[in-house]
C-alpha positions as CSV (number, residue, x, y, z in Angstrom):
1,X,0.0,0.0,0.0
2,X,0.9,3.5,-0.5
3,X,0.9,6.5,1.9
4,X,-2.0,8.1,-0.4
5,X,-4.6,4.8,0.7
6,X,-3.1,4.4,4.3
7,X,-2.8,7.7,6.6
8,X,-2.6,5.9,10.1
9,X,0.3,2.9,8.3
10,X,3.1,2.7,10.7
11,X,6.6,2.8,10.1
12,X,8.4,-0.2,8.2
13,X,8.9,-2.8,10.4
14,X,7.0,-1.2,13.3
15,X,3.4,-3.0,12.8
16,X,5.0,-6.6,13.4
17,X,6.7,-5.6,16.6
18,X,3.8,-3.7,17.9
19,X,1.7,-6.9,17.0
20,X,3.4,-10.1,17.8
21,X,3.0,-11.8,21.2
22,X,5.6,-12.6,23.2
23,X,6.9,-16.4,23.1
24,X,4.9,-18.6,25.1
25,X,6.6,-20.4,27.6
26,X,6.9,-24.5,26.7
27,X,8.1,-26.3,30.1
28,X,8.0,-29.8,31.1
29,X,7.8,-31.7,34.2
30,X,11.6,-33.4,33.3
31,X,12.5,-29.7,33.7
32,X,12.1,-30.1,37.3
33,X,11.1,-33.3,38.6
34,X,8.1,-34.4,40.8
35,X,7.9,-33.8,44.9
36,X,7.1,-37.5,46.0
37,X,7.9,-36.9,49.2
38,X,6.6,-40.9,50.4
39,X,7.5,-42.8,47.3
40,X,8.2,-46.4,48.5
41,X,10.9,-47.5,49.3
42,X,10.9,-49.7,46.6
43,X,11.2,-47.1,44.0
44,X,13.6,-44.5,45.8
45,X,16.0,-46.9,48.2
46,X,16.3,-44.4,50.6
47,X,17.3,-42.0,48.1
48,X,16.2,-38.2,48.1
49,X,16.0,-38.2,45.0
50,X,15.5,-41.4,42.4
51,X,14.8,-41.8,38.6
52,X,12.0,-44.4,37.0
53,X,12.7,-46.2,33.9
54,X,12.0,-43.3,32.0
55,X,14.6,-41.7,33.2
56,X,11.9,-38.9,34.9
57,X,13.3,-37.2,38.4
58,X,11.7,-38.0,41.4
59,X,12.4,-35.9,45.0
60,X,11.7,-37.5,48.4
61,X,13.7,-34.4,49.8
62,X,11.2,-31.3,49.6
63,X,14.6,-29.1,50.1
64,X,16.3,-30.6,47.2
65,X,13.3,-30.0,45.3
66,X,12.7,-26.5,45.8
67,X,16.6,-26.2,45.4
68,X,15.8,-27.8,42.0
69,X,12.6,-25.7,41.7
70,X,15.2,-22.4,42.4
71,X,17.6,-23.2,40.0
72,X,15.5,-23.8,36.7
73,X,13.0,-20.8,37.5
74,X,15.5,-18.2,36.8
75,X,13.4,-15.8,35.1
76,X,10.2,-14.2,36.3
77,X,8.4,-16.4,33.4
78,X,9.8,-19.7,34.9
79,X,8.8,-18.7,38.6
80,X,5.2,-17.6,37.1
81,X,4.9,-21.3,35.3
82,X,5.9,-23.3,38.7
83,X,3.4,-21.8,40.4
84,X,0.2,-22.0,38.1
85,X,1.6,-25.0,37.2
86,X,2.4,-26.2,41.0
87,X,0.3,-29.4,41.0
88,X,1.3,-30.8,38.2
89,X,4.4,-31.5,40.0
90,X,3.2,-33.0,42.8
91,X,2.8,-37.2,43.3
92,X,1.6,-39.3,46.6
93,X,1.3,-37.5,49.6
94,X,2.2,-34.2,48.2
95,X,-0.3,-34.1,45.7
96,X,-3.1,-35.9,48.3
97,X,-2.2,-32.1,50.5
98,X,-2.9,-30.3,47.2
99,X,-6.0,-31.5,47.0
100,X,-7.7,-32.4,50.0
101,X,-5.4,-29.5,52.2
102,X,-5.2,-26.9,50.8
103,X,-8.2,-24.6,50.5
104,X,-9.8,-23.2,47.2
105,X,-8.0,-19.6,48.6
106,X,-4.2,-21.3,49.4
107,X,-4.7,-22.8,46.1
108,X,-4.9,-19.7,44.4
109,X,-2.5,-17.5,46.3
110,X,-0.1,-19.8,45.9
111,X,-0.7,-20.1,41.9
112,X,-0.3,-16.5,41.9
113,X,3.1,-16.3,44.5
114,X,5.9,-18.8,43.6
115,X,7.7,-18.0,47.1
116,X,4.7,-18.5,48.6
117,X,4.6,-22.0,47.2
118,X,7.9,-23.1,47.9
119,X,7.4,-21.8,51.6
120,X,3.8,-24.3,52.0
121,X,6.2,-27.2,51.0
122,X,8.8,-26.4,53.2
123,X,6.5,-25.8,55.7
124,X,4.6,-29.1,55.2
125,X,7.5,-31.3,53.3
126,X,10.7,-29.9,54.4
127,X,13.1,-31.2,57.0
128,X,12.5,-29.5,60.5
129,X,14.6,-28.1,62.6
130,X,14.6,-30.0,65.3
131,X,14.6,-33.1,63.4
132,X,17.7,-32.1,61.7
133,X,19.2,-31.7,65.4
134,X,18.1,-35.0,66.1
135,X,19.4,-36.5,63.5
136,X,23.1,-34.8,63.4
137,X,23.1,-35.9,67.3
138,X,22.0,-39.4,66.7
139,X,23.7,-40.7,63.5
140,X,27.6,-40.3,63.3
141,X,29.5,-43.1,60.9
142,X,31.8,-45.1,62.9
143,X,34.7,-47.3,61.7
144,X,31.8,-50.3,62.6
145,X,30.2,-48.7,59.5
146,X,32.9,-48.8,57.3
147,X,33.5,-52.3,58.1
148,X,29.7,-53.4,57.6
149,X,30.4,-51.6,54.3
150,X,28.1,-49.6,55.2
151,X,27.7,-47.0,52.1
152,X,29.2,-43.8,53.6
153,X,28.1,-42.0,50.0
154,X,23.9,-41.8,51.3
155,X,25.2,-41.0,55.2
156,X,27.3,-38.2,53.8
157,X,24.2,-37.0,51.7
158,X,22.2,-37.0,54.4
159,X,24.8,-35.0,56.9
160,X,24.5,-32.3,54.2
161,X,20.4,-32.1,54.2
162,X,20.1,-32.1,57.9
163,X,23.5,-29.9,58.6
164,X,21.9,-27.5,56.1
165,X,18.6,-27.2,57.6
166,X,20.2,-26.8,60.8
167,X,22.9,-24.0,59.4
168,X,19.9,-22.1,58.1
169,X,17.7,-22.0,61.1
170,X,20.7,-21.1,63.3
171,X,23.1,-19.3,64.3
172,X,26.1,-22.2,64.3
């Protein structure tokens, strides 16, 4: 078109920008992983965290999750996506508090609050701090360990949890 037929035509290159939407945001669940907190045994081996024969991530350990959770939602996109998206993350008992605990209202502020989401599952999933005491008083590896081969790889992976949970919730 010409300038004569078109009074209101915008600069060259101008009416595309003004008009296209921004990219949509295309996540998946392997992004993240799912919060089973009480997978069975079975499937996790005392692991916090475990993979199926998919190769999918699963957390037992709601504070390696969020860690997860922290790391991939780097943009304010991402963070918006985890928490409309919250329950699609969820299996077993996390999901069972989704649905039958969590009120039509927490539901919602949470959709709309990513830090509020990660603070409910912390609340209700994470490790507490006087558990974490508990445990750092009540399971040191001794040289009996080592030479019932017990594997010092999971004790070692569990000092760190509970000493973290500790470290943040103190001043030590």
């Amino acid at each position: 078109m010409n300038a004569a037929t078109n009074t209101t035509a915008a600069a060259p290159g101008l009416a595309s920008e003004v008009s296209a939407k921004p990219p949509q945001l295309v996540w998946k669940v392997a992004d993240v992983g799912y919060l089973w907190p009480d997978a069975d045994n079975d499937k996790a081996n005392g692991q916090p965290l475990f993979h199926d024969s998919k190769g999918q991530v699963y957390y037992t350990d709601a504070n390696l999750w969020i860690d997860r959770v922290q790391e991939w939602a780097d943009t304010p996109e991402k963070t918006l996506a985890i928490a409309a998206g919250a329950h699609t993350l969820l299996r077993g008992e996390a999901f069972s508090w989704w649905q039958l605990q969590l009120s039509d209202e927490d539901k919602k502020s949470v959709r709309n609050n990513y830090q509020r989401l990660l603070d409910k599952v912390k609340a209700r999933f994470g490790i507490k701090l006087d558990e974490a005491g508990q445990w750092l008083d009540s399971h040191p590896y001794t040289l009996s360990d080592n030479h019932k081969d017990t594997p010092i790889r999971k004790w070692a992976m569990d000092v760190f949890r509970y000493a973290r949970e500790w470290g943040d919730r103190t001043d030590l």
